[in-house]
C-alpha positions as CSV (number, residue, x, y, z in Angstrom):
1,X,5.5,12.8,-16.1
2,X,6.6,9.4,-14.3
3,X,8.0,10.2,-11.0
4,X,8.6,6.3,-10.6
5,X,9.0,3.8,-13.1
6,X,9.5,-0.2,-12.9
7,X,9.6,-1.6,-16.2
8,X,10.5,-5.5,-16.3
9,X,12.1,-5.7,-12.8
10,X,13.3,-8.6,-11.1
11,X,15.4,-9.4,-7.5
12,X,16.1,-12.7,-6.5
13,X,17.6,-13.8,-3.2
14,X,19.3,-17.4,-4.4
15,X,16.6,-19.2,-6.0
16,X,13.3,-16.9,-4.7
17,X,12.2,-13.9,-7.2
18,X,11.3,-11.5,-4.4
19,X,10.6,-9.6,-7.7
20,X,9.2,-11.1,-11.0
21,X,9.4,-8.9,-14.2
22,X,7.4,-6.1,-12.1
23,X,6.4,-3.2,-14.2
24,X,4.1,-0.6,-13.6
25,X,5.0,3.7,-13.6
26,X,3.5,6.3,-10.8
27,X,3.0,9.9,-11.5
28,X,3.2,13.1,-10.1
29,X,1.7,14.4,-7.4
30,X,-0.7,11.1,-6.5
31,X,-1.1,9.3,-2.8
32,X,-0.6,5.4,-4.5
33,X,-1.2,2.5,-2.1
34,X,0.8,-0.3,-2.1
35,X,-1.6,-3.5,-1.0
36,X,-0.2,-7.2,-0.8
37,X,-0.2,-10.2,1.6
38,X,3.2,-11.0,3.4
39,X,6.0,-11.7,0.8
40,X,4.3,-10.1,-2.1
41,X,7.9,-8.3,-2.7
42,X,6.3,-5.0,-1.4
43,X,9.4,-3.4,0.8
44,X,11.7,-4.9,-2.1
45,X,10.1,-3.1,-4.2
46,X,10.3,0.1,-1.9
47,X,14.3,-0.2,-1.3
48,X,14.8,-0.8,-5.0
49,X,13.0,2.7,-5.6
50,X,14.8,4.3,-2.3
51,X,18.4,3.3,-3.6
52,X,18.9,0.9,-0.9
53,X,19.2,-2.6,-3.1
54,X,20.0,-2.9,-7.2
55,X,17.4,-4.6,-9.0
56,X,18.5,-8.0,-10.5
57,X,17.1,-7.3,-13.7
58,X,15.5,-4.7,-15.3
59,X,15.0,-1.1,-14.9
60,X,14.2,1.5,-12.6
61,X,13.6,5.0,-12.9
62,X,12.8,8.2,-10.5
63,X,12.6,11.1,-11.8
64,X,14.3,9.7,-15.0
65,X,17.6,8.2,-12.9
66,X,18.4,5.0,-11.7
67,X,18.4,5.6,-7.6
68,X,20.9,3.3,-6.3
69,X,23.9,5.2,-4.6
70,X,21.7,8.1,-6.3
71,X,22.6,11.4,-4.0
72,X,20.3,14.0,-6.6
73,X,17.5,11.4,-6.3
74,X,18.1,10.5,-2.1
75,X,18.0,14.3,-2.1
76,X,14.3,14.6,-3.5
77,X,13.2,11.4,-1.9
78,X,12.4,9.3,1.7
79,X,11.3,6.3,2.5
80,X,10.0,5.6,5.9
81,X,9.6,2.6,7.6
82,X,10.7,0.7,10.8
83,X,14.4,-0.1,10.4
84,X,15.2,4.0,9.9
85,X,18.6,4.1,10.4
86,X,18.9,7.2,12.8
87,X,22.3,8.7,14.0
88,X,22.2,7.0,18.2
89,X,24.7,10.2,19.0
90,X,21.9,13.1,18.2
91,X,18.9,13.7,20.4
92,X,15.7,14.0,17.7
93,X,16.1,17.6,18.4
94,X,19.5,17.7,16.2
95,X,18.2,15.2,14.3
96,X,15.6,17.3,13.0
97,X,18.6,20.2,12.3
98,X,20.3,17.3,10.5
99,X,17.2,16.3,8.0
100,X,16.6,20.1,7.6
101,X,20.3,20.9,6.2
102,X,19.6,17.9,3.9
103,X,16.8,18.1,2.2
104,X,15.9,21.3,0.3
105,X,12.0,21.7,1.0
106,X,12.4,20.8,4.6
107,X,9.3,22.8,6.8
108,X,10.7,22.8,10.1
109,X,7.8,24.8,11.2
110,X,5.4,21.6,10.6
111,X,8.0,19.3,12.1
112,X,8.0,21.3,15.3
113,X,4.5,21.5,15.6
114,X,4.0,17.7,14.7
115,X,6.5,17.3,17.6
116,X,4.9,19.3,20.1
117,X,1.3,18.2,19.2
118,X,2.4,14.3,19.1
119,X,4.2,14.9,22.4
120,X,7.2,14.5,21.5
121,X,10.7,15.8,23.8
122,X,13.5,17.6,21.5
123,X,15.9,16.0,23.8
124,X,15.2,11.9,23.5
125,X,16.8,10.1,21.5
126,X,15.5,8.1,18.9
127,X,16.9,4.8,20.2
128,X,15.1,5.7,23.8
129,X,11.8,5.6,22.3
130,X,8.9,2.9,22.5
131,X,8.0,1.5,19.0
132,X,4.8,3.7,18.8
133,X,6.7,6.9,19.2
134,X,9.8,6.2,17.2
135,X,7.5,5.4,14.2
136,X,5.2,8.8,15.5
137,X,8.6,10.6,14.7
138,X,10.0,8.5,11.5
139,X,6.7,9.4,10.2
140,X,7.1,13.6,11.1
141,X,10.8,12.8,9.1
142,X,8.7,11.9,6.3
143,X,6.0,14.1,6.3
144,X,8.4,17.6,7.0
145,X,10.6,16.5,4.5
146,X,8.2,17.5,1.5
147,X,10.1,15.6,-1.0
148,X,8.7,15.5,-4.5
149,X,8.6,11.6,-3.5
150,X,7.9,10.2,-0.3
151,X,7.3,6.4,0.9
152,X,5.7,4.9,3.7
153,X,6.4,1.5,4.8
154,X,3.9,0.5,7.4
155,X,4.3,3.8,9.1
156,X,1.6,3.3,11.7
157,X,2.7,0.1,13.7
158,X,2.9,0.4,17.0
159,X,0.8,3.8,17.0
160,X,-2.6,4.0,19.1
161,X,-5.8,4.0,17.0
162,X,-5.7,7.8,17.6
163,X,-2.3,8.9,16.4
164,X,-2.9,6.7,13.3
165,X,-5.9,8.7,12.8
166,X,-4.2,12.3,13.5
167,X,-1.0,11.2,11.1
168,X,-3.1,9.9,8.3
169,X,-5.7,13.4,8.5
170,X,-2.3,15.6,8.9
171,X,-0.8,13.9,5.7
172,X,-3.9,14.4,3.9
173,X,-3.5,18.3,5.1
174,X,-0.5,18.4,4.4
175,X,-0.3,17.2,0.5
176,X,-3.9,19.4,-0.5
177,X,-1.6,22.2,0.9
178,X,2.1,20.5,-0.8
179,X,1.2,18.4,-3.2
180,X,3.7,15.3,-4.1
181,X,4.4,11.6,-5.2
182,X,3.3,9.6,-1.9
183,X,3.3,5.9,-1.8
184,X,2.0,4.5,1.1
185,X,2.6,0.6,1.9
186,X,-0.4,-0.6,4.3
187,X,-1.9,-4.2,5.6
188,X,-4.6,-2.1,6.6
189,X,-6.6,-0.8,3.6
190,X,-9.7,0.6,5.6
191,X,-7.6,2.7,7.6
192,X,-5.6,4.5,4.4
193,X,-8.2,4.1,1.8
194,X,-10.3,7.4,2.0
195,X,-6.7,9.2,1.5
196,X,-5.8,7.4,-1.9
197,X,-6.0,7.9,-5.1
198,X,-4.7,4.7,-6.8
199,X,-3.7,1.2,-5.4
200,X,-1.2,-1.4,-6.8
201,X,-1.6,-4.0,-5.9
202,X,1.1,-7.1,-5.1
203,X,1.0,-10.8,-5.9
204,X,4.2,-12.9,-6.0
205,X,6.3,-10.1,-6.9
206,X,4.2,-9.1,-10.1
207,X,1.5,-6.3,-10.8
208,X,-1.4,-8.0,-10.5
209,X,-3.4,-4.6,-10.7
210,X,-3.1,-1.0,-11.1
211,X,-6.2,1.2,-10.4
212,X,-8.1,4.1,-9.6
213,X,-9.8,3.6,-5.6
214,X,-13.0,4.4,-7.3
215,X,-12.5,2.2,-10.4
216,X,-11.6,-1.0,-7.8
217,X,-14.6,0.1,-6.2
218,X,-16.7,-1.7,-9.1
219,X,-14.2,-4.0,-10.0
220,X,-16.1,-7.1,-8.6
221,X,-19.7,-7.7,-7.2
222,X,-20.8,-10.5,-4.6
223,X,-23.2,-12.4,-6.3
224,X,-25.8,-15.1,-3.4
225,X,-28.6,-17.2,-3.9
226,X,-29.1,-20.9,-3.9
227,X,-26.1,-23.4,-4.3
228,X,-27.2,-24.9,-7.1
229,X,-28.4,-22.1,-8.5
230,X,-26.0,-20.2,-8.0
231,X,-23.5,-22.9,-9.3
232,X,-25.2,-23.2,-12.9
233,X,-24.9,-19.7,-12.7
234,X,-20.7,-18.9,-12.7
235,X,-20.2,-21.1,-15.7
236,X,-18.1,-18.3,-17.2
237,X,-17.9,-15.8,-15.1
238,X,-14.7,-14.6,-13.5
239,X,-14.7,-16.1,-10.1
240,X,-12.2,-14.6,-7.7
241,X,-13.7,-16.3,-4.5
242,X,-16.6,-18.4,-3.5
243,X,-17.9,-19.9,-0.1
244,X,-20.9,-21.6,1.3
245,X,-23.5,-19.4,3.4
246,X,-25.0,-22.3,4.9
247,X,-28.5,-23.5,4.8
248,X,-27.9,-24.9,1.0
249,X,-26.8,-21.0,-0.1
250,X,-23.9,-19.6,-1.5
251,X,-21.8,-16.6,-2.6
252,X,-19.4,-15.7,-4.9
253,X,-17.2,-12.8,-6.1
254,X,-16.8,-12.3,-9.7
255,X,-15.5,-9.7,-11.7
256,X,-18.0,-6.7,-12.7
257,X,-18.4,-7.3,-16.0
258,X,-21.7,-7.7,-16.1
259,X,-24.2,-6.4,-18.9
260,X,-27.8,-5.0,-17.3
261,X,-29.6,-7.9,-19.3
262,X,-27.3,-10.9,-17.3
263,X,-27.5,-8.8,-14.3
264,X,-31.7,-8.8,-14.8
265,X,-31.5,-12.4,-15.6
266,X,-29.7,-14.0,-12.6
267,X,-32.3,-11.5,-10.4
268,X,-35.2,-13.5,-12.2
269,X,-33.5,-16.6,-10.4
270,X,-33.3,-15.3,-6.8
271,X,-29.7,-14.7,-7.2
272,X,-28.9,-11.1,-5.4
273,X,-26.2,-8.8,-6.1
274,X,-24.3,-6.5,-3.4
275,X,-21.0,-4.6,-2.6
276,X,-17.4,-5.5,-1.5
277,X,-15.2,-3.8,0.5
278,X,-11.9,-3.1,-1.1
279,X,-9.9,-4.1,1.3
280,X,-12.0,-7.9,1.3
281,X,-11.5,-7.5,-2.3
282,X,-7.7,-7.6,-2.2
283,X,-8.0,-10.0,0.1
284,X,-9.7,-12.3,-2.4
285,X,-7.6,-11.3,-5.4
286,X,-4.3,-12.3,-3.2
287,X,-5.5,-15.5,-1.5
288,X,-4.3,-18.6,-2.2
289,X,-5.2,-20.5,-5.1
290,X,-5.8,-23.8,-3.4
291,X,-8.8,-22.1,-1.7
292,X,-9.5,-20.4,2.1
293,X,-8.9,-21.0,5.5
294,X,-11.9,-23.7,5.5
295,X,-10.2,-26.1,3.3
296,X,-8.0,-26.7,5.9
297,X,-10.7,-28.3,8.1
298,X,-12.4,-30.3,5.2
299,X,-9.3,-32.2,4.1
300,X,-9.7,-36.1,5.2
């Protein structure tokens, strides 16, 4: 069953497509991230499937209803990210009483002890807080609330190395123990990566992939050698990036697609083959076309 579904979705803002005919579906009980550079459309995407914003175009779907001014779906989902619109009146104490009377499989044990382990004082208020700690206790919102689905938009910023680490192991905990539809919006991939199960992946508003972790895991190969080896080599190949080593060597990243025999071949010709990260891989896949950072210091 799809929890969330986008199928043909576009939002513009004037003349910009935040959105471009975006369709993809999530199901249940998965931790999806959501991976693009600045602008890909990712939090428009996330307030179209939190009820926040109508879609220009298209269709949206969670669990089977469209979710703007949605109270049965805002019921059974949250989105968390920095702009939380908290009540200024209520300390977090009563805010936590507040979430707890509104959604149905609300664990106010786990917030409590979230609270006291993250350090947290019942009596602040929300607005009182620095940046690191407000999103520390968005983030115990999110994770108490045990709705069926649950987004995070940037969740960590502002939080130390450490409570990044502690809220990313206790969601992990918590959803072996609770399992449900998490989506998890992140500009840092190696920090959220050993947590996911699938990544969508962002480019100018459309799906530009939609993947197992361990299937973008062999998605693409480096390929080195020498330049001019290396350059008769590509000739149709799939070339997502390429960039001078120095020394007259290159490298390249093409898609894995390779059979053993052109894998053997290209070996023969001092051409080696190694890893990507996944996170450098994205980073590749979403760059701009006109080439890297370099070409802006080779232009005449």
């Amino acid at each position: 069953m799809s929890v969330l579904e986008f199928e043909n979705v576009t939002k513009t803002y004037g003349k910009k497509k935040a959105l471009d005919e975006l369709t993809f579906s999530i199901g249940e009980n998965r931790i999806t991230g959501l991976i693009g550079r600045n602008g890909a459309g990712k939090t428009t995407m996330l307030k179209i499937a939190a009820g926040f914003m109508r879609e220009s175009s298209g269709e949206v779907r969670v669990f089977g209803e469209n979710p703007f001014n949605n109270l049965a779906v805002s019921a059974n989902m949250i989105m968390v990210d920095n702009d939380l619109n908290l009540p200024a009146s209520l300390n977090i104490g009563e805010l936590l009483d507040t979430a707890a009377s509104f959604y149905p499989n609300w664990d106010m044990k786990l917030a409590r002890n979230l609270m006291e382990y993250f350090r947290l004082d019942l009596k602040q208020h929300h607005t009182g807080l620095s940046k690191g700690m407000k999103n520390t206790f968005n983030a115990i919102l999110g994770l108490a609330s045990r709705c069926p689905l649950t987004i995070f938009d940037e969740p960590t910023n502002g939080m130390d190395a450490g409570v990044r680490k502690d809220f990313y192991r206790a969601l992990l905990k918590d959803y072996i123990a609770n399992p449900r539809t998490i989506i998890i919006s992140s500009h840092h991939l190696n920090e959220v990566e050993d947590i996911l199960e699938d990544i969508l992946l962002l480019k100018d508003g459309k799906q530009f992939l939609h993947m197992t972790v361990e299937d973008l895991r062999e998605y693409a190969v480096v390929v080195s050698g020498k330049e001019e080896v290396l350059n008769g080599w590509l000739s149709g190949h799939e070339v997502f990036h390429r960039s001078s080593a120095g020394f007259g060597r290159s490298y390249a990243v093409v898609r894995n697609d390779l059979s053993e025999d052109q894998i053997s071949a290209a070996m023969k010709n001092s051409l080696e083959f190694s890893g990507i990260s996944n996170e450098d891989l994205c980073l590749y896949l979403t760059s701009q076309e006109k080439g890297g950072i370099d070409d802006v210091f080779n232009k005449n």
